[in-house]
C-alpha positions in Angstrom: 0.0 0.0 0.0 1.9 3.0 -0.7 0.5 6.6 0.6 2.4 9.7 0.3 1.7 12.9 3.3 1.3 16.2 1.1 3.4 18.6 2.6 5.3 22.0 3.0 7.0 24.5 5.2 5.4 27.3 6.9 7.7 29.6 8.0 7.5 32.5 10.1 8.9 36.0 9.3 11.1 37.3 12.0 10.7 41.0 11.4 6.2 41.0 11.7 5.9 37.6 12.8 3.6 36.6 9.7 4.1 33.2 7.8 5.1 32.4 4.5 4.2 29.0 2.9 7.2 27.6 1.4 4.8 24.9 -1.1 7.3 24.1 -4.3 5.4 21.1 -4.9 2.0 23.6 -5.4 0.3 20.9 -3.1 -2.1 23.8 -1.2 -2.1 27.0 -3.8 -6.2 26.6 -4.2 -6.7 25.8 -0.5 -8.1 28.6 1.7 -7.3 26.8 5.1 -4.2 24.7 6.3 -3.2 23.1 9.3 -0.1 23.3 10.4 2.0 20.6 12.2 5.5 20.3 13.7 8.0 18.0 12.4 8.3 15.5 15.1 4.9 15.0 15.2 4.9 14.7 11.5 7.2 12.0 11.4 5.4 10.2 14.0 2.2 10.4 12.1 4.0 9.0 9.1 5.6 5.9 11.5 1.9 5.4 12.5 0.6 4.8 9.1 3.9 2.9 8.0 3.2 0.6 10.9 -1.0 0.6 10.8 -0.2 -0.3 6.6 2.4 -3.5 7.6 0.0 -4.6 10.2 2.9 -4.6 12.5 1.9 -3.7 16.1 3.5 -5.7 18.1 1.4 -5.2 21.4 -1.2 -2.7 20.9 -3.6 -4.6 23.1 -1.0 -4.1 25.7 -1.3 -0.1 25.7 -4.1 0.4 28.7 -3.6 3.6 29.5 -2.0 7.0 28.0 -1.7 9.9 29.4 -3.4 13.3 28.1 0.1 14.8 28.1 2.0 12.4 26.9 3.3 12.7 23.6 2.1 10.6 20.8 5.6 9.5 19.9 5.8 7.3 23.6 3.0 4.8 21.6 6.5 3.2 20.0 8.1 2.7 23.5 4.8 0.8 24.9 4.4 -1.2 21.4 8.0 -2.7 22.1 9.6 -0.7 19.3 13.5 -0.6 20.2 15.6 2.5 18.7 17.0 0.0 15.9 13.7 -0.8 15.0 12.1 2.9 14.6 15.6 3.9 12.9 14.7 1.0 10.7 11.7 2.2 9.7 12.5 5.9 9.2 15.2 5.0 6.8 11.9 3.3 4.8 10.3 6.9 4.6 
């Protein structure tokens, strides 16, 4: 199954604190609203659809309880995802 994540940069200006899109791939020029989402939790999001797509929780019946500040990025720790594994799959991004 392959999926792609459209995305670009928004960045702010330093001098009147407005943002510019930075959008070379024209993904959003029609688009009147966007959400905006920081990196981490981009690359998290793509991890979460890499894994959902191979079917490869490990122990997702295992996660009871999560936190309401804990970042989403912790679900790898409680799934039994070591560091080799999650560099693994970045590498397949």
């Amino acid at each position: 199954m392959a999926y792609k994540i459209k995305n670009a940069i928004i960045q702010r200006d330093s001098l009147d604190e407005s943002f510019e899109l930075i959008d070379p791939e024209n993904y959003f020029a029609n688009d009147d609203v966007l959400v905006a989402i920081d990196s981490e939790t981009l690359i998290t999001i793509q991890l979460l659809i890499k894994t959902i797509a191979k079917n490869d929780f490990k122990y997702w019946n295992e996660i009871t309880n999560i936190k309401k500040d804990e970042p989403i990025s912790n679900i790898f720790l409680k799934l039994g995802y070591t560091r080799e594994d999650l560099s693994k799959l970045l590498n397949e991004l």
